[in-house]
C-alpha positions as CSV (number, residue, x, y, z in Angstrom):
1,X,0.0,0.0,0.0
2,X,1.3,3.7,-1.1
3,X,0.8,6.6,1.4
4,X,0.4,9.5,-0.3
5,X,0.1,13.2,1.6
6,X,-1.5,16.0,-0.1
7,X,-0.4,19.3,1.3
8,X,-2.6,22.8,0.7
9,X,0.2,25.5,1.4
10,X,-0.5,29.2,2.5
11,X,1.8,31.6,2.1
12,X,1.2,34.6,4.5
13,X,3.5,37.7,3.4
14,X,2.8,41.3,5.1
15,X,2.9,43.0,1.6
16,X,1.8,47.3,2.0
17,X,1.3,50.0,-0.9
18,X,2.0,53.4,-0.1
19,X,0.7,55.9,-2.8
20,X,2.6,59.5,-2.1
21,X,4.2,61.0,-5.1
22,X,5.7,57.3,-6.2
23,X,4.0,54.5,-5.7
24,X,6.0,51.6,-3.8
25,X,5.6,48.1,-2.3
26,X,7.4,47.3,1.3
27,X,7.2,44.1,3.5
28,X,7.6,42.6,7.3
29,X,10.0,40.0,6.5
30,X,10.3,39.3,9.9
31,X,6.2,38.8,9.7
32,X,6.0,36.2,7.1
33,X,4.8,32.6,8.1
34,X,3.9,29.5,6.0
35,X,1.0,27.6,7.3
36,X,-0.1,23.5,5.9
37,X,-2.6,21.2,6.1
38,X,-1.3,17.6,5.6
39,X,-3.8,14.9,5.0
40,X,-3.3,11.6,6.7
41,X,-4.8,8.0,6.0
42,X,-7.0,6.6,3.7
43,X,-9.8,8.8,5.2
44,X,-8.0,12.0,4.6
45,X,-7.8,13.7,8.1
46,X,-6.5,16.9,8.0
47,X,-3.4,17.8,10.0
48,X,-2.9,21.8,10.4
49,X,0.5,22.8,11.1
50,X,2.9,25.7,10.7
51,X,6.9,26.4,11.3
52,X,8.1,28.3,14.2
53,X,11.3,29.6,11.9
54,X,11.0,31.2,8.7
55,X,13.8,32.9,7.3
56,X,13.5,35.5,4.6
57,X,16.1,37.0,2.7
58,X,15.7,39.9,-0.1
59,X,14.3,43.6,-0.5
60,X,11.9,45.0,1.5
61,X,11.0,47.8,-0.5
62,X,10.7,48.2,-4.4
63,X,8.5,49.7,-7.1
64,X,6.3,47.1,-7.9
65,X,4.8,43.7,-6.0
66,X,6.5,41.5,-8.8
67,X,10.4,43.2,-8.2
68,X,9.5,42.8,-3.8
69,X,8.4,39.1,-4.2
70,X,10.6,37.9,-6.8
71,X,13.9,38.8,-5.0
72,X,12.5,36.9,-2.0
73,X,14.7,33.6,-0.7
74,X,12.9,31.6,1.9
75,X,13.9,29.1,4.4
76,X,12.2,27.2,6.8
77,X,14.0,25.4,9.6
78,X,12.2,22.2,9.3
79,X,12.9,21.1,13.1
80,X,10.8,24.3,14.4
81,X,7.8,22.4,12.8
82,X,4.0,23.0,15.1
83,X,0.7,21.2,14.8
84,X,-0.1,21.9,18.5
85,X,0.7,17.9,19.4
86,X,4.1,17.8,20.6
87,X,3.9,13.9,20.4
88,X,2.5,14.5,16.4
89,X,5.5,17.0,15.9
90,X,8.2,14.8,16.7
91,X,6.3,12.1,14.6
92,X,6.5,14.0,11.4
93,X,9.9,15.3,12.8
94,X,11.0,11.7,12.7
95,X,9.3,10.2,9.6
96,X,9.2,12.6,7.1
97,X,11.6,15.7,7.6
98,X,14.7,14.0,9.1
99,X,15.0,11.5,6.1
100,X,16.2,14.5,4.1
101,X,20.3,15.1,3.7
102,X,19.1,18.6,4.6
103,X,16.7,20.0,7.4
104,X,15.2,23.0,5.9
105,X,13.4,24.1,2.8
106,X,14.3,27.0,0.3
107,X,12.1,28.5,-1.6
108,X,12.3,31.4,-4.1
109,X,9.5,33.0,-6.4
110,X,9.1,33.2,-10.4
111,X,7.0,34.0,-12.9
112,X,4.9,36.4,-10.8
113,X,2.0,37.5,-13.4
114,X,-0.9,39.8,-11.9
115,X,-1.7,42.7,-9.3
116,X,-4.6,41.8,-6.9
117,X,-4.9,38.2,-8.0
118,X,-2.7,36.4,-10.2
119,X,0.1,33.5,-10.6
120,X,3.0,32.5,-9.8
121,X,6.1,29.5,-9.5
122,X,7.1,28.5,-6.2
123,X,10.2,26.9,-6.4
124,X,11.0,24.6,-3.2
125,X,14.2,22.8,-2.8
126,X,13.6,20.3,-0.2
127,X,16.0,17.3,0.1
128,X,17.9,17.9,-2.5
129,X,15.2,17.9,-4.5
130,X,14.1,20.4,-6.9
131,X,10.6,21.0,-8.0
132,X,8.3,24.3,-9.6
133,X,4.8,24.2,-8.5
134,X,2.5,26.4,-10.2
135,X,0.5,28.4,-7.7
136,X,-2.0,31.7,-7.7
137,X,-2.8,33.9,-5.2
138,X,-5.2,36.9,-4.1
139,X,-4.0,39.9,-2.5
140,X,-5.8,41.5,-0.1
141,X,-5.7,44.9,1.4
142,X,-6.4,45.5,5.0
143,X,-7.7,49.5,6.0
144,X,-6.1,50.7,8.7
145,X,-8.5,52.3,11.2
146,X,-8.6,56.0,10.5
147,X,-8.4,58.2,13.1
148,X,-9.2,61.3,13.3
149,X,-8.4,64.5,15.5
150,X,-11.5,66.9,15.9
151,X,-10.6,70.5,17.1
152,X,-13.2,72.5,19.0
C-alpha cells in the first residue's frame, strides 16, 4: 500500500502599498509565516501545522509587487515544525523531515503574473530535490482604522 500526503500550502506575506508622489511596495519580512494542512490515511484527516522559523532574505521595498516578491529567498528550519501535538510533531519530525540530507526548505519565487490576483512559480528545494509548482494567489488589502483629530 502507497501513502500518499496531499499538502494545501499558504503563504502569508505582510505586503503594504503606499501611494505618495511614487508608488512603492514594502514588506515585514520578519512577519512572514507559512501555514499546511497535511492529510493523513485513507480517510483523509487533516493535519494543520505551521513552522516556528521562517527565514526570509531579499528587499523590503521596491517599485512594484513583482520586483519585492521575486527577489524573495525563503527558508524554513524544518525542526521548528507546530501542529499543536508535541507527540504528532516529533512524529512528522521523525518520519518525514529527518529522512532528508538537509533539514530545511528553500524557496524562491518566479514567474509572478498579476496585481490583486494572479500566478506565480514557487520553487521549493527540499531534500535535494528540486521542483516548480504552479500556484496563484489573491491579495488582499487590509484598511487601517482611521483616526481622526476633531478640534473645538
Amino acid at each position: 500500500m502507497t501513502l500518499s500526503l496531499l499538502f494545501f500550502t499558504t503563504l502569508v506575506f505582510p505586503v503594504s502599498a503606499s501611494f505618495a508622489s511614487v508608488c512603492k511596495f514594502s514588506a515585514d519580512l520578519s512577519k512572514a509565516k507559512v501555514e499546511w494542512t497535511a492529510f493523513k490515511t485513507t480517510a483523509k484527516i487533516p493535519v494543520t501545522a505551521t513552522f516556528k522559523t521562517v527565514t526570509i532574505k531579499g528587499k523590503s521595498e521596491a517599485k512594484n509587487m513583482k520586483a519585492l516578491i521575486q527577489s524573495w529567498k525563503a527558508t524554513i528550519d524544518l525542526d521548528s515544525i507546530e501542529t499543536e501535538n508535541p507527540a504528532r510533531n516529533a512524529t512528522i519530525l521523525e518520519t518525514f523531515f529527518k529522512k532528508l540530507r538537509k533539514p530545511e526548505i528553500t524557496g524562491t519565487i518566479s514567474k509572478f503574473k498579476g496585481y490583486e490576483q494572479g500566478t506565480f512559480d514557487l520553487n521549493i528545494k527540499m531534500g535535494g530535490e528540486k521542483k516548480s509548482i504552479p500556484m496563484e494567489f489573491t491579495f488582499e488589502v487590509e484598511k487601517e482604522k482611521e483616526s481622526r483629530v476633531h478640534r473645538m
